[in-house]
N, C-alpha and C positions, 0 to 999 in steps of 0.2 A: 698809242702805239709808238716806240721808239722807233725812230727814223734816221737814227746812227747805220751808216756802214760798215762802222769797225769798230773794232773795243775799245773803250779810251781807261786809263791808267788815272786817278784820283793823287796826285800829288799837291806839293806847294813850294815854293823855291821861287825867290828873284829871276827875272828876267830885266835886261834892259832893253826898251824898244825905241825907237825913232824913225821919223818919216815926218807929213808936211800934215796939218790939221784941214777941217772943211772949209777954212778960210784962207789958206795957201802958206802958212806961218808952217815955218819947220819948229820941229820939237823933241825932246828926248827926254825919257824920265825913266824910273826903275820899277817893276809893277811886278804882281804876283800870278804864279800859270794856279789853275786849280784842279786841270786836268789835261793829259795829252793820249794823241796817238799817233801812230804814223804819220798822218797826214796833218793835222793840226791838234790845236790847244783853246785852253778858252781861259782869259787874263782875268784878273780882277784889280780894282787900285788904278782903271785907266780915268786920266783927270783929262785929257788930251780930247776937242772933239773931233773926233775922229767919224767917219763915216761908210758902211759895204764898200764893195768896188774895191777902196784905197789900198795902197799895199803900205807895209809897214816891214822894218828892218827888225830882227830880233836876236839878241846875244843871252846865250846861256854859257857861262863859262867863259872859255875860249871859241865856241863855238860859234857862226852866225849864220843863219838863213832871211831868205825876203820870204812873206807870208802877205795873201790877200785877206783883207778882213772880210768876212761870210756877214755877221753882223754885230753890232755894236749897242749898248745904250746902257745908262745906271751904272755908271761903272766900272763897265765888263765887256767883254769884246771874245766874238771868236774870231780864229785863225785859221786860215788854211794853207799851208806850205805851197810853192809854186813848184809847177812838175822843173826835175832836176834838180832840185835842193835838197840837201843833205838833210836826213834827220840828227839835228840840235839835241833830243832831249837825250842825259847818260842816265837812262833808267829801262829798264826792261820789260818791253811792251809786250801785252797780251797779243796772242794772234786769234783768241775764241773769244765770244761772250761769256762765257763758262767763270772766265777767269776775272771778272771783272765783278765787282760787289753792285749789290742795287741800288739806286741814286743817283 
């Protein structure tokens, strides 16, 4: 059973993210989203270890929001926008599951 609460969007597009790893070393690198929603995204191409809890800084464009990482490993990482942050992504986000393809 999927355990999403909201529809997420299947894209791909650069992101720059930055913030401080599990060993207190700051870092920044440029990494790929593979899907968004309102509320968050889930990266791919994170080299960075990173771990839940951390929050992380994230540029799309000109855009920037702070995001808590939900979780992390392989790779990959999801995100979750902090309440009062701007939704970052310029694509237009399903508000149904209806609208969102399976996978």
């Amino acid at each position: 059973m999927d355990r999403r609460r909201e529809p997420r969007l299947r894209v791909e597009f650069p992101v720059r993210i930055w913030g401080v790893d599990r060993m207190a070393r700051p870092f920044a690198e440029v990494v790929r989203v593979k899907n968004v929603s309102l509320s968050g995204a889930v990266l791919l191409g994170v080299h960075a270890k990173i771990c839940a809890g951390g929050l992380l800084d994230v540029q799309h464009g000109s855009q920037r929001a702070q995001f808590r990482i939900a979780w992390a490993g392989s790779g990959e990482a999801g995100i979750q926008a902090l309440p009062f942050e701007p939704c970052i992504w310029d694509v237009a986000l399903p508000t149904t599951f209806d609208m969102v393809g399976a996978g």
